[in-house]
Steps between C-alpha positions, in 0.01 A plus 500: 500500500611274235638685177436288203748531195378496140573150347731476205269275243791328335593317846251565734728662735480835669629779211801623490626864420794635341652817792531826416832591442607731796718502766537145685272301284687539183687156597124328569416252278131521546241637774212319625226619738310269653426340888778390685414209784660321754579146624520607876751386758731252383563591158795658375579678200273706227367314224460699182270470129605505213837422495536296769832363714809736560355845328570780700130695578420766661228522672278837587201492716309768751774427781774566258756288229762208545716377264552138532555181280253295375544143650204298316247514279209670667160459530346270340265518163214525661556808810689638177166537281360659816772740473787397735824576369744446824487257790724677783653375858395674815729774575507605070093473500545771801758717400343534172113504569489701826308259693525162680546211284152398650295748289631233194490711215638823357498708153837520381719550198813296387771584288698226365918596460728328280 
């Protein structure tokens, strides 16, 4: 089922929080949770909100986390007011929601690095 995020009123845009400050996620720059999706066969790479193009993400689902870089913008304004935060490729939609990239959509949480 489709998670939606709480919209950030200033933009529009899925909200963005601030991550505790333990462990791994000291270096995150923010944390979003949202629904990740997936282009299907053919695509290649992870697109990734807010910051867009070469941000390193990680990327935590039911199946699991990957940490991967951000090659594009992500979804666009629209899916994002429904709450979609991450378009993925196959094999990372997968690895990180638990199921084939046929069910579509996941819950997930992404933490942007620096």
């Amino acid at each position: 089922a489709a998670v939606k995020a709480p919209l950030d009123k200033a933009t529009d845009r899925p909200a963005i929080s601030k991550p505790p400050s333990v462990g791994a996620l000291t270096a995150a720059v923010a944390v979003v949770r949202g629904t990740a999706s997936t282009y299907g066969p053919g695509f290649d790479g992870l697109l990734a909100l807010p910051q867009g193009r070469g941000i390193r993400v990680r990327v935590t689902g039911p199946g699991g986390s990957v940490d991967r870089v951000s090659n594009d913008a992500g979804p666009n304004l629209a899916m994002q007011r429904l709450g979609r935060v991450v378009d993925l490729d196959v094999s990372t939609f997968q690895a990180v929601c638990g199921e084939p990239w046929t069910a579509g959509l996941c819950a997930v949480t992404v933490a942007y690095f620096s």
